[in-house]
C-alpha positions in Angstrom: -13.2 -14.3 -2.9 -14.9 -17.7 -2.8 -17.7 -17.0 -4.7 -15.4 -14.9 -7.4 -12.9 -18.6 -7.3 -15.8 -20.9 -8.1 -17.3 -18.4 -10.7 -20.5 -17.3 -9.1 -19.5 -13.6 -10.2 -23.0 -11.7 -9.7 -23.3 -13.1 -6.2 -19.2 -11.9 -5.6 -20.2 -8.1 -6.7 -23.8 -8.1 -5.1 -22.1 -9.1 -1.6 -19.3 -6.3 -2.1 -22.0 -3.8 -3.3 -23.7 -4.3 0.2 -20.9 -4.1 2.3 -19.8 -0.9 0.0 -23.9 0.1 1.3 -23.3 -0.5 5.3 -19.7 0.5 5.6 -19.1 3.5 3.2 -15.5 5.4 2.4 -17.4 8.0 4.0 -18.2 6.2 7.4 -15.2 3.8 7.0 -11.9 6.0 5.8 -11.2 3.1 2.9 -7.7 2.0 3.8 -5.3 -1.0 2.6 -8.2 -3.4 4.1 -10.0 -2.4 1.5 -7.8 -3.9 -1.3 -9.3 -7.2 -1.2 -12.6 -5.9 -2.3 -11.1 -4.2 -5.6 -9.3 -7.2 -6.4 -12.5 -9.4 -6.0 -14.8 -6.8 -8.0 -11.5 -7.0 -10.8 -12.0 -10.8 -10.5 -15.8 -11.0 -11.1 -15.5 -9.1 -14.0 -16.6 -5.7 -12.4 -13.5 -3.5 -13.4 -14.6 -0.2 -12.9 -15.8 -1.1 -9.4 -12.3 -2.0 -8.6 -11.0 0.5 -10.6 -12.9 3.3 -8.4 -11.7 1.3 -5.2 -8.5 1.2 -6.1 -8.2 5.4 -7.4 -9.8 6.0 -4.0 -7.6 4.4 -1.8 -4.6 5.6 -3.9 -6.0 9.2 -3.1 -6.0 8.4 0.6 -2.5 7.0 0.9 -1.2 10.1 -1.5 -2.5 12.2 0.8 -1.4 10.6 3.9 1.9 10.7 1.8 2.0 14.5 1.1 0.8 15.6 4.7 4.3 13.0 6.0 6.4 14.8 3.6 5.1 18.6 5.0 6.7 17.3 8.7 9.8 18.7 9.6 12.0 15.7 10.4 11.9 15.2 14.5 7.9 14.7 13.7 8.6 12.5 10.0 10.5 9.8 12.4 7.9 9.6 14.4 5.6 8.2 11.1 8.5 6.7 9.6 6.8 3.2 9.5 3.2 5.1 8.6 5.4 6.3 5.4 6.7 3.3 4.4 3.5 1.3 5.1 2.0 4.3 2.9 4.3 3.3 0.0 3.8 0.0 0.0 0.7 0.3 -0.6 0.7 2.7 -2.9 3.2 0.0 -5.0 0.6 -3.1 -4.2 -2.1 -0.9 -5.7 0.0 0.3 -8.8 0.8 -3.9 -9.4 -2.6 -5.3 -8.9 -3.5 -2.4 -11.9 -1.2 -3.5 -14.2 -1.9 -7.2 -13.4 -5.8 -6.0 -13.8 -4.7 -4.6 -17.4 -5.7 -1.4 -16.1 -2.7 0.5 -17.9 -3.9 4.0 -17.6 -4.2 3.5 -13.8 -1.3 2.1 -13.4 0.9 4.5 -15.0 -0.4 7.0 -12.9 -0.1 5.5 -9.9 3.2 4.2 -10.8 4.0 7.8 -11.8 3.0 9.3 -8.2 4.7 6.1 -6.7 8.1 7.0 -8.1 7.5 10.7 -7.6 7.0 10.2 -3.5 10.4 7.4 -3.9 11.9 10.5 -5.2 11.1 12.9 -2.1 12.5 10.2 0.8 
């Protein structure tokens, strides 16, 4: 984030690239941690970095989202607070598109956001 605020943008994306390197999605489940790196790559100009951090961790709460909904209801009060943690992120991702002028991302997280409002 510092490097992004003063405007030293190359340096910003090369240090997220190699954390991206030693912590992968696939070693490290990405997870709403990992919001501040999209929002720094949208900062230093890197838009479809963010934009592929943000989709991802969309998919992972959407399918944390789906697999709450399955539960019959004595388990879904057990992840109550899980599903509602799930949706606000899901929200925080859909603003910090649109704020990112990512308008084809954010309608369709928006879209899924209202959809899982829908199924409470």
């Amino acid at each position: 984030e510092a490097l992004a605020s003063k405007g030293e943008n190359d340096k910003a994306i090369a240090l997220l690239d190699r954390c991206l390197e030693e912590f992968p999605d696939e070693k490290i489940n990405f997870d709403m941690y990992m919001i501040p790196f999209a929002d720094v790559y949208y900062a230093a100009g890197a838009t479809e970095k963010g934009n592929a951090i943000t989709e991802r961790i969309f998919e992972v709460y959407k399918q944390n989202l789906n697999y709450y909904n399955r539960l019959n209801e004595k388990l879904f009060k057990y992840f109550e607070s899980d599903y509602n943690q799930a949706l606000g992120v899901i929200q925080k991702l859909s603003i910090m598109a649109q704020m990112n002028e990512q308008e084809e991302l954010h309608t369709k997280i928006d879209s899924a956001f209202r959809d899982m409002l829908m199924m409470q």
